[in-house]
N, C-alpha and C positions, 0 to 999 in steps of 0.2 A: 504493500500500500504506500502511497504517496500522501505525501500531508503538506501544509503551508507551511506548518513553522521548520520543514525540510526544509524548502526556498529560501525564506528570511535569512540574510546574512550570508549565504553559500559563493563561493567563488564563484565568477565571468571570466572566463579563459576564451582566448580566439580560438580559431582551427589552428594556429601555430601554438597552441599551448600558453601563447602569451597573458599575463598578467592585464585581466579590465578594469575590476570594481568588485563590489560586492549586489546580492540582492538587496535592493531595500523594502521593494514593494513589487505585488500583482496586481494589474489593473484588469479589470474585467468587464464585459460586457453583460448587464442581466436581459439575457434571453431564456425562451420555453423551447426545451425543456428543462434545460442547464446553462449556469452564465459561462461562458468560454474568455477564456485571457486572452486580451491583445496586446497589452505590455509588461514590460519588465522595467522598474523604475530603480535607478541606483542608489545607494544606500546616498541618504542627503535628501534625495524627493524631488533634484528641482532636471534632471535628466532619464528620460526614457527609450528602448529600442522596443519595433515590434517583434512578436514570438516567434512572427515567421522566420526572425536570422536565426534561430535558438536548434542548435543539430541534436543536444542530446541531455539529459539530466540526468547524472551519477553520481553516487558519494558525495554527495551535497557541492558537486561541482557541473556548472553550465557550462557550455562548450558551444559557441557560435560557430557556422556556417562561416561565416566572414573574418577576416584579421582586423586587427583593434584600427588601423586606418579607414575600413573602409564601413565603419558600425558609420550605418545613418542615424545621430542621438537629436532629437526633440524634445517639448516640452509632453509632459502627460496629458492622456486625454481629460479635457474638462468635462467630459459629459460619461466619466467610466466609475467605475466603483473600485473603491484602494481595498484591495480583500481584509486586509491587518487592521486598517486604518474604522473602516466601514461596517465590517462584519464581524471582527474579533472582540469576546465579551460583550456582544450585544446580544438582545432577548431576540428570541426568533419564535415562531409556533409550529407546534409541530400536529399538524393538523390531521393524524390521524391517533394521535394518543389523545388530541385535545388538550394541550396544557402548553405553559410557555414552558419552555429553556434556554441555555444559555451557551452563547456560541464556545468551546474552547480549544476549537480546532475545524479544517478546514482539510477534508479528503480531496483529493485532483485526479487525472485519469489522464493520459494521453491516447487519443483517441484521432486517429486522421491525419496525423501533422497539428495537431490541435491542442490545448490543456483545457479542459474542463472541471468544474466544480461539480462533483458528482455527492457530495455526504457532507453533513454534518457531526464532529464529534463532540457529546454532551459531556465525560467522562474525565473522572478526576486522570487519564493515563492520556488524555489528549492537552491537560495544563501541563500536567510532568514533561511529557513530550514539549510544549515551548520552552521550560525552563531547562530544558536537557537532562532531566534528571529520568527519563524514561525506564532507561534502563538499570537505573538504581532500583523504580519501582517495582521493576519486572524481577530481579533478585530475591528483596522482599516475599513478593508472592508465590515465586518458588521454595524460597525458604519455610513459608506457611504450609507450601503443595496445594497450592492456592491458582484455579485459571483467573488470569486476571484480562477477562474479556474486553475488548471495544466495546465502545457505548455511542454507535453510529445511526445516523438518522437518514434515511436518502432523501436528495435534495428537495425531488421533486414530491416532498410529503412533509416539508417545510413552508413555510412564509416569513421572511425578512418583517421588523418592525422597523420604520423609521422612526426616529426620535426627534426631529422637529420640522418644522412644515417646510423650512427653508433646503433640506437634506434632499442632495441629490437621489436617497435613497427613494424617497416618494415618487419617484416614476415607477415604483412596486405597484401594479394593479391590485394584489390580494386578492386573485381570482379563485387562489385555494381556499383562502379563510371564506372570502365571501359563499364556500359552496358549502360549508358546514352549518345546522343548524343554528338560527337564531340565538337558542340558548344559551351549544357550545359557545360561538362567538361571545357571548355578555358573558360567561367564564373565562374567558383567556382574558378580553378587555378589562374586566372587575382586576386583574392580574398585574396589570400594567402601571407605570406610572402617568401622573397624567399626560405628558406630551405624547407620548406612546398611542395614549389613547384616542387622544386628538387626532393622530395620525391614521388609525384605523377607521375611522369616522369618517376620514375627508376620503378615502377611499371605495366606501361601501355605497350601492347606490341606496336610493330615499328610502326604498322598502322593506329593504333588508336592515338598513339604519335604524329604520321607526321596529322595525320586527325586534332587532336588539336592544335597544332602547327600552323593551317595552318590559324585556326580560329582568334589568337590572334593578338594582334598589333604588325609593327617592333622591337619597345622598347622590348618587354616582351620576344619576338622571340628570339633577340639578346643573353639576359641576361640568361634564360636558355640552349641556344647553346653552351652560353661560358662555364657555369660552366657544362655540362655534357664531361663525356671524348668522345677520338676522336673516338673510337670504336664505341658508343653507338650513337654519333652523328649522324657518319657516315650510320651507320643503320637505324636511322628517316629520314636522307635526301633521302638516297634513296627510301623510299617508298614515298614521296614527289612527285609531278609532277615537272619536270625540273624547267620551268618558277618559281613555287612556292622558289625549292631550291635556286635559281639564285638569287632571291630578297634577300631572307633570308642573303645569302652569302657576298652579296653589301657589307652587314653593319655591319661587320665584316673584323678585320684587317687582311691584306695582308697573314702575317702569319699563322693564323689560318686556312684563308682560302684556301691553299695550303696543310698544313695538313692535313686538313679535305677530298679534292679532292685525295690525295694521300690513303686514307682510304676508298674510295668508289671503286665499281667496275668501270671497265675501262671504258664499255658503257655509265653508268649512268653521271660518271665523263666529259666524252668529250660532253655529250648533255651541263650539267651544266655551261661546263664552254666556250663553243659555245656563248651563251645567257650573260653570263659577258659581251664578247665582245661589245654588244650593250648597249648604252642609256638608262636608265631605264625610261624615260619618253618616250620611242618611242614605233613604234610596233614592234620592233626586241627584243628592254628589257619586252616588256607585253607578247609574246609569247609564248606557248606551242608546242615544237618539238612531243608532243603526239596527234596524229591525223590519221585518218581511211583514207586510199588509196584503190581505186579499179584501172581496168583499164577497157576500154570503151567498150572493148571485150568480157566482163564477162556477163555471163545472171544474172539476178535477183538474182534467188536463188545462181550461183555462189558469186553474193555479198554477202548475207546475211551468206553464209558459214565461208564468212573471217570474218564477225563479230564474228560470234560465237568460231572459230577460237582465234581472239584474245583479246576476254574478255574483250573490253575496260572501261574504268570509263565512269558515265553517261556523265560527261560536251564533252566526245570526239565524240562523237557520234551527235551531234546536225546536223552535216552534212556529207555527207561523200564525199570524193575527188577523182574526176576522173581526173587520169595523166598518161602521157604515160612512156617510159622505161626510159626517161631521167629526170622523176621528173618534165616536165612542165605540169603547171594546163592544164587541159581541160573543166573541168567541175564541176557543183556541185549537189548534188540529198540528200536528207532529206531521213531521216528512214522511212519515211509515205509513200514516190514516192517507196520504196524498198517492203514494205511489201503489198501493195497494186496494183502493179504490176505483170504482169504475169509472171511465175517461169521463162518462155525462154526467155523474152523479152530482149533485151543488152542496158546495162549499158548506153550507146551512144545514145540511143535510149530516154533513160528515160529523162538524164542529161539536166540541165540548162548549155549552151553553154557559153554563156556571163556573167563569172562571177564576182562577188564583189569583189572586194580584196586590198591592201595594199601594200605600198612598207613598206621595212625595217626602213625604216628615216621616216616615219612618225607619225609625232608630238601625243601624247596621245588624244589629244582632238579632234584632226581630226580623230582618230579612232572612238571616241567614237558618232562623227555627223555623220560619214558612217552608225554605226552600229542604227544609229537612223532613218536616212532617209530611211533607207532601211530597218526597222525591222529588224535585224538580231540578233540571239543569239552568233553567230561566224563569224569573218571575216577574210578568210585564207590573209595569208602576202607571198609577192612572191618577190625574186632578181628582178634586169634588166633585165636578160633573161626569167624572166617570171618561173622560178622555182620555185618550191611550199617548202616554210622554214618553213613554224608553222601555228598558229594559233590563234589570239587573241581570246577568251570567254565576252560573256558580265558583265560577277563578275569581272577578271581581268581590265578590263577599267572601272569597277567601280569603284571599290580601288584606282584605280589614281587618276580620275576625279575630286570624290566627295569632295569637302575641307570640312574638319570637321565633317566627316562621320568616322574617323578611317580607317583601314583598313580592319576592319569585311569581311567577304568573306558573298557574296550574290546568293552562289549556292541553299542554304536554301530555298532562295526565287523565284528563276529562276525554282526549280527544283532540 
């Protein structure tokens, strides 16, 4: 195996054996599916040659194609990544264990006339190895009769952290993090320090932003709202569910959060800020204004059309609500009374009459013994006049209820 802190410091010899430099530095290019080095920087940092003079690497000694006359030396590239400089002792993720670590070595492969970055090494024999003491370690562990394994990661089951916005490193897509679960992501992120965190954020698109976002504790919610601008905020709230943005918003100063409603669309904004209005301990501040309306007139399959129609997220669908022109409940019917019904049968026909439901002022905890005595995964919340406002979800009166459960969202587990 080839490693970087091999490279660091090793002898430049021409093809005549003559005396060049030292390594100082690998510069690399990060491409998919592995960053490949395009140069070799001399120890000092302010001179580079490309890999292609580079005929061979042994014994911790480079050997150029070329003699020391004829090495074409420039500056490094501005737009490459210093492997030592850039990725050594920085957090990385490793997106199939799900957890962050931390860089202490850097495996290579020559591969085509090429060097490639092929692994990450996590493992206290990958820091011995910079500090040269590898093979001290490896005595040790013989001495124990002890294997004293690699602790290697492959590249392409990694994601670089950049650590601050200005960091050439942020041309990192995080196409791997972004394909990992919501959740995972707000684990690794809760992980990180804040700039770290900033960094993963500016990279993830709105949905998958608002998705993690949504996962994480108030504290963490806060802290990264504040420091993203209003533009970019404004763009994660709204893919947000109301309710969700609402809370978010609470805990955030007055200012900001007028801001931030002035940077949203006009819809999204008055649902948001409807849901202010209310208590956050009640079911008016637990609610979701996102919820499926039929009317009692409509056959089966006319219901099933407006679903399909309006593409709802899974938690909104848990029931669907029969109301008439004026917005008062009538009724309730489950996706199972829908699809299991005949295509002409009416709505009126199907529906559960006498429904469950909530006033606005009602206390969190009385939500949450409704939605217990009754099994329910949702309990619509209705005015005085019996009008249909939202919808409490059984995660949403989790998060309140549970003391010392965090605020983790338990859609995961519900479905």
């Amino acid at each position: 195996m080839i490693f970087l802190s091999d490279f660091l410091r090793a002898e430049i010899l021409d093809q005549r054996q003559q005396y060049v430099g030292r390594v100082g530095e690998l510069v690399a290019q990060l491409i998919e599916p592995f960053p490949v080095v395009r140069q070799v920087v001399l120890r000092g940092g302010k001179k580079a040659f490309p890999w292609s003079e580079v005929r061979s690497f042994e014994n911790r000694e480079l050997v150029l194609k070329v003699t020391k006359e004829e090495l074409a030396l420039g500056e490094p590239e501005a737009d490459g990544v210093w492997l030592a400089r850039d990725i050594l002792d920085k957090q990385i993720v490793d997106t199939d264990g799900r957890r962050v670590v931390r860089v202490n070595d850097l495996q290579l492969s020559s591969m085509s006339g090429s060097l490639i970055v092929v692994g990450v090494d996590i493992g206290g024999r990958g820091l011995l190895r910079r500090l040269g003491l590898e093979g001290t370690g490896k005595a040790i562990a013989h001495g124990f009769r002890r294997e004293w394994a690699q602790k290697l990661i492959a590249w392409d089951a990694v994601d670089p952290v950049a650590s601050n916005l200005e960091s050439v490193k942020l041309r990192i897509s995080h196409q791997k993090l972004a394909k990992m679960h919501p959740a995972d992501i707000a684990d690794v992120v809760e992980r990180l320090a804040a700039p770290e965190r900033l960094a993963i954020f500016a990279s993830l698109d709105e949905e998958t932003a608002a998705e993690t976002l949504e996962e994480m504790s108030p504290e963490d919610q806060a802290e990264i709202l504040e420091r993203l601008d209003d533009e970019r905020a404004a763009d994660i709230l709204e893919e947000m569910g109301p309710d969700e943005a609402a809370d978010l918003l609470a805990d955030l100063p007055e200012e900001r959060v007028e801001a931030l409603l002035d940077k949203m669309r006009q819809a999204d904004a008055d649902e948001v800020e409807e849901l202010l209005n209310y208590e956050e301990d009640t079911a008016g501040g637990l609610m979701t204004t996102e919820y499926v309306t039929v009317t009692s007139d409509m056959t089966a399959a006319e219901a099933i059309d407006r679903l399909r129609e309006l593409e709802p997220e899974a938690e909104q669908v848990y029931y669907v609500y029969a109301v008439d022109h004026r917005e008062n409940l009538l009724g309730v019917l489950s996706l199972r009374d829908l699809i299991v019904s005949q295509p002409g049968k009416l709505v009126g026909d199907i529906m559960i009459d006498k429904v469950v439901h909530v006033a606005l002022d009602t206390p969190a905890r009385d939500v949450a013994e409704v939605m217990r005595k009754y099994n329910l995964l949702a309990v619509p919340v209705t005015d005085l006049d019996g009008h249909l406002e939202g919808m409490v979800t059984v995660d949403d009166v989790m998060d309140t209820v549970l003391e010392g459960a965090g605020r983790r969202r338990m859609a995961r587990i519900f479905g």
